[in-house]
N, C-alpha and C positions, 0 to 999 in steps of 0.2 A: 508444225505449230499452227493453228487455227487463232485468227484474230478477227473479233469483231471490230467493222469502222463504222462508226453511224456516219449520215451525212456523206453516205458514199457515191451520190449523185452531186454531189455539192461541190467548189471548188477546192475546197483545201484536202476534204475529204477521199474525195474521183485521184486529187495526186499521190495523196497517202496509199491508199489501197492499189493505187498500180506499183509504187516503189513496193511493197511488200509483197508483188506476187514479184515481182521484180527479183526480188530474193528468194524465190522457190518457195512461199509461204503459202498457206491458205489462208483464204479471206471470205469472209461471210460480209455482205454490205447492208446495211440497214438504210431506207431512206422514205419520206411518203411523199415525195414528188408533189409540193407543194406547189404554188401557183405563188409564190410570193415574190417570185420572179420566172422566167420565160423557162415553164415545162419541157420545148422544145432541146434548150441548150443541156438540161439536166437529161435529158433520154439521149442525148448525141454522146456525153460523157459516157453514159453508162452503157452505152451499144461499144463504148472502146475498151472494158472490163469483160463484158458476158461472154464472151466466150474465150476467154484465159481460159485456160487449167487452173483451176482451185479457188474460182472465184465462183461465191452464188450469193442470188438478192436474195432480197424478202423486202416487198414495199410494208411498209408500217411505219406507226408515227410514234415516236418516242414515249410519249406521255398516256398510250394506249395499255397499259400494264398485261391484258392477255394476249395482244400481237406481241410485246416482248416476248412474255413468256414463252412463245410458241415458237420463235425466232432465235431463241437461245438450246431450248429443247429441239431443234430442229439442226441444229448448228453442231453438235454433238460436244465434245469437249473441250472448251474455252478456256486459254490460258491469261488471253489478254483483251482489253479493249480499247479502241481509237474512240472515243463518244465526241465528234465534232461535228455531229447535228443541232443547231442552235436555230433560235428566228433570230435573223442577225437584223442588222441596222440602225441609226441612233432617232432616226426622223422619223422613222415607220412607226416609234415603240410612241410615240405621241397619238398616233393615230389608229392605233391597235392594240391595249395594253395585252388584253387578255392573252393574245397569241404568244406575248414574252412570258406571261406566269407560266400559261400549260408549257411550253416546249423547254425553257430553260430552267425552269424549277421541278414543274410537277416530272420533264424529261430528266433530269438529272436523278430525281428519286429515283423514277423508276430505272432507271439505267443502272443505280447501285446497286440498287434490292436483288438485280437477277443477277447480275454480276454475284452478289455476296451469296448465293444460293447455288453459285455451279462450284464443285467438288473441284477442288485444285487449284481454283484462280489465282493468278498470281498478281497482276497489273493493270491498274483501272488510270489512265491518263486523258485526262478532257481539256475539252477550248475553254478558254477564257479570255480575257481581252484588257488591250490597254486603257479601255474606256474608264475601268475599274478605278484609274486614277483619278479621275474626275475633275476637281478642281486644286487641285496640285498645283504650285506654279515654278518648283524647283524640279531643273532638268539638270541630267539624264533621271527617267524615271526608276525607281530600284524597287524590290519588290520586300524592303522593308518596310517603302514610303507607308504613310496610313493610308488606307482605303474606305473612309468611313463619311466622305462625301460626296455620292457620284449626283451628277447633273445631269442624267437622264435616265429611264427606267431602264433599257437595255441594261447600261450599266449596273445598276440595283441589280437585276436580274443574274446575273454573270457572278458579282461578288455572292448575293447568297449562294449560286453551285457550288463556290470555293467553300465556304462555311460548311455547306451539307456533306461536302465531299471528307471533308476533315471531320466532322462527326462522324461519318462512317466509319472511316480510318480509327478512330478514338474509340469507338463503342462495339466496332466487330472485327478491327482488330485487319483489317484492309490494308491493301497498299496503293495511295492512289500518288498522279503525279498531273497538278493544274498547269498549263501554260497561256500565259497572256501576249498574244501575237497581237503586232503591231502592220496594222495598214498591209494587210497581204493582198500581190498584186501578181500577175504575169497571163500566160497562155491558159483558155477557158478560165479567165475569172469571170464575177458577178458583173452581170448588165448593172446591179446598183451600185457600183463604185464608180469613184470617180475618174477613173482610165478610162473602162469602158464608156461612162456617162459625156467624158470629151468627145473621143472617137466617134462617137454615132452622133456625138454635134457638127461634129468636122463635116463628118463624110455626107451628112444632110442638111447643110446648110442653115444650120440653127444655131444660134449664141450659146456660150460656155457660160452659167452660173457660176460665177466667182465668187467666195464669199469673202466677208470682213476687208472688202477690198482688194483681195489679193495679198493680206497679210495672213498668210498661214504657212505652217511647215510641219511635216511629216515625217515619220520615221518608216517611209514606205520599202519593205522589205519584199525579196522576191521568190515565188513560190518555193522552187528549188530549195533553197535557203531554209524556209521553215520547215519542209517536208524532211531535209534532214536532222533538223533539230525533234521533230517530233518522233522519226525513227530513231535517232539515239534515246530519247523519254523512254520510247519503249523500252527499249533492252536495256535501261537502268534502274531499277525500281527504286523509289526512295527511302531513300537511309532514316531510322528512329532519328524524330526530335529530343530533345529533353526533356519529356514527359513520354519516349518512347512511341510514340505515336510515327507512323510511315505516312504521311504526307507532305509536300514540296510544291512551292510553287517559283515556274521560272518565266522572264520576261523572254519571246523570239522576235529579235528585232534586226534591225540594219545597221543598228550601235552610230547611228547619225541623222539629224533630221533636215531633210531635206526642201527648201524654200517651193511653194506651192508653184510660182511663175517660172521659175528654172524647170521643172515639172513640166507645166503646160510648152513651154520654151521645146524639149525634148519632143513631146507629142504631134505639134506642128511640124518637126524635121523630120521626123518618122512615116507622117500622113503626105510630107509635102503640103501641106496645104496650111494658109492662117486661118486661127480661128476669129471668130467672133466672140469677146469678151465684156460680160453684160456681169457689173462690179455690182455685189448686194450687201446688205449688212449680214453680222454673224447670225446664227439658225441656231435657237432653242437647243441646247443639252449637245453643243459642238465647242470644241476645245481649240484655243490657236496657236496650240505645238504639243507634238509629242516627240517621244526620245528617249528610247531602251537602253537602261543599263544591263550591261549582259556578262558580267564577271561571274554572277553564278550559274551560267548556263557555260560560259567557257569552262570555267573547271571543273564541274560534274558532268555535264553532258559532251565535252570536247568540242559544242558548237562554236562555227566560226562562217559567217555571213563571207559570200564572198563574190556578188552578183551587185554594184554599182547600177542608180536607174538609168546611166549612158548606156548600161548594156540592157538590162531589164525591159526598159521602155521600148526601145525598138522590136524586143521580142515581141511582148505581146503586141503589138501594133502591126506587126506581120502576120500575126494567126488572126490577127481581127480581121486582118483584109482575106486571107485565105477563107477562114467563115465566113465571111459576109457574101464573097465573089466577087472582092474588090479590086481593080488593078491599080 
């Protein structure tokens, strides 16, 4: 079985697409090696893919409609797709809007349209995100809560693919399945998280930006974790609504939110080293807790989180120093 991952250079994406050749599958990767973070880390991933058995690129950018097309037409018979190429971040999308419309909107069309054009398709499952929740202030979040207030465009941006995605479902009759990952974290994540963003404070002698004082907390979930929630998404397509329509959305989280300073607390013991802790107020279209409910992802999908950030944390803090050539 042939499945496309978008964002197969990307962190969540690079884990996906190696558990599924993992499973003897073939994988086609989609990615355009954007510069919106460190090109370098994104070709290091994908030099750990290219030469699998059954993995091939194609660099193209989501939102390009005939690089799809020729990326799927090239692809030969596609059953399924991983589409977790997004322009991620909450702070960026202030400063960039455009980049959110084309990748997460105009990339989400286009990503349906070929999808809904290849003969057979069975499974169209994409990223989505907690941000969706926006100004919520009742935790754990569920994915009945409304979503009809987000606080930053990212978020805007993430909830219309749910919407588009469900129209497609509704009007050709698709089967798609959205997932809203919460704070994903571990070995080659983003230089713009905030794991990464500690670490390379640590280890260069630069103050840690704290926000809201240090009152925050996280439902920071670890790769592994999601990677397996989102290969169960695949191989469950979702079941008619009540209006018969085959779309589903599920939160993948750590099912607890975790205090930002225990957090950083972890990362100093991992590094060996204190940080420097430089306290600021909260940041425009930033939220101070999240917290997945995940009772529908446990009984339809069998997921079950099971990586603690006492364990998590020191992981990726050992491959950061391995990267980096840190002792």
């Amino acid at each position: 079985m042939t499945t496309i991952v978008t964002g197969a250079a990307g962190f969540i994406g690079f884990h996906v697409a190696a558990a599924l050749l993992d499973r003897g599958e073939s994988v086609v990767g989609i990615d355009n090696l954007n510069d919106y973070y460190s090109v370098d880390l994104k070709k290091a991933r994908l030099s750990r893919l290219a030469d699998r058995p059954g993995f091939r690129f194609f660099q193209a950018d989501v939102s390009d409609r005939a690089a799809i097309a020729d990326a799927f037409a090239a692809a030969g018979p596609v059953r399924r797709v991983a589409h977790l190429a997004a322009q991620a971040g909450v702070r960026y999308s202030l400063e960039n809007p455009y980049a959110y419309a084309e990748a997460n909107v105009m990339g989400q069309v286009v990503m349906l349209e070929a999808a809904r054009q290849m003969k057979g398709f069975e499974h169209f499952v994409y990223a989505s995100t907690s941000s969706v929740y926006g100004a919520n202030e009742r935790l754990p979040f569920s994915v009945e809560d409304r979503v009809d207030r987000p606080i930053s465009l990212y978020a805007a941006t993430k909830r219309a693919g749910e919407l588009i995605a469900y129209s497609y479902c509704h009007t050709q009759g698709m089967t798609a399945t959205g997932l809203r990952f919460f704070t994903v974290y571990g070995p080659w994540g983003r230089p713009d998280m905030a794991l990464y963003l500690f670490c390379d404070a640590i280890a260069n002698d630069r103050p840690i930006r704290v926000f809201n004082g240090g009152q925050m907390e996280r439902d920071f979930t670890y790769i592994d974790d999601v990677v397996a929630g989102v290969l169960a998404a695949l191989d469950r397509p979702a079941e008619p609504d009540a209006l018969g329509v085959r779309h589903t959305l599920y939160n993948l989280g750590n099912n607890r939110s975790e205090k930002l300073m225990r957090f950083i607390e972890l990362i100093q013991q991992a590094m060996g080293r204190e940080a420097q802790l430089q306290f600021e107020p909260m940041q425009p279209g930033d939220v101070r807790a999240t917290f997945a409910d995940i009772d529908a992802s446990r009984r339809d999908l069998g997921y079950e989180p099971r990586t603690p950030i006492e364990i998590g944390v020191p992981n990726f803090v050992a491959w950061y120093k391995r990267y980096h050539g840190i002792d």
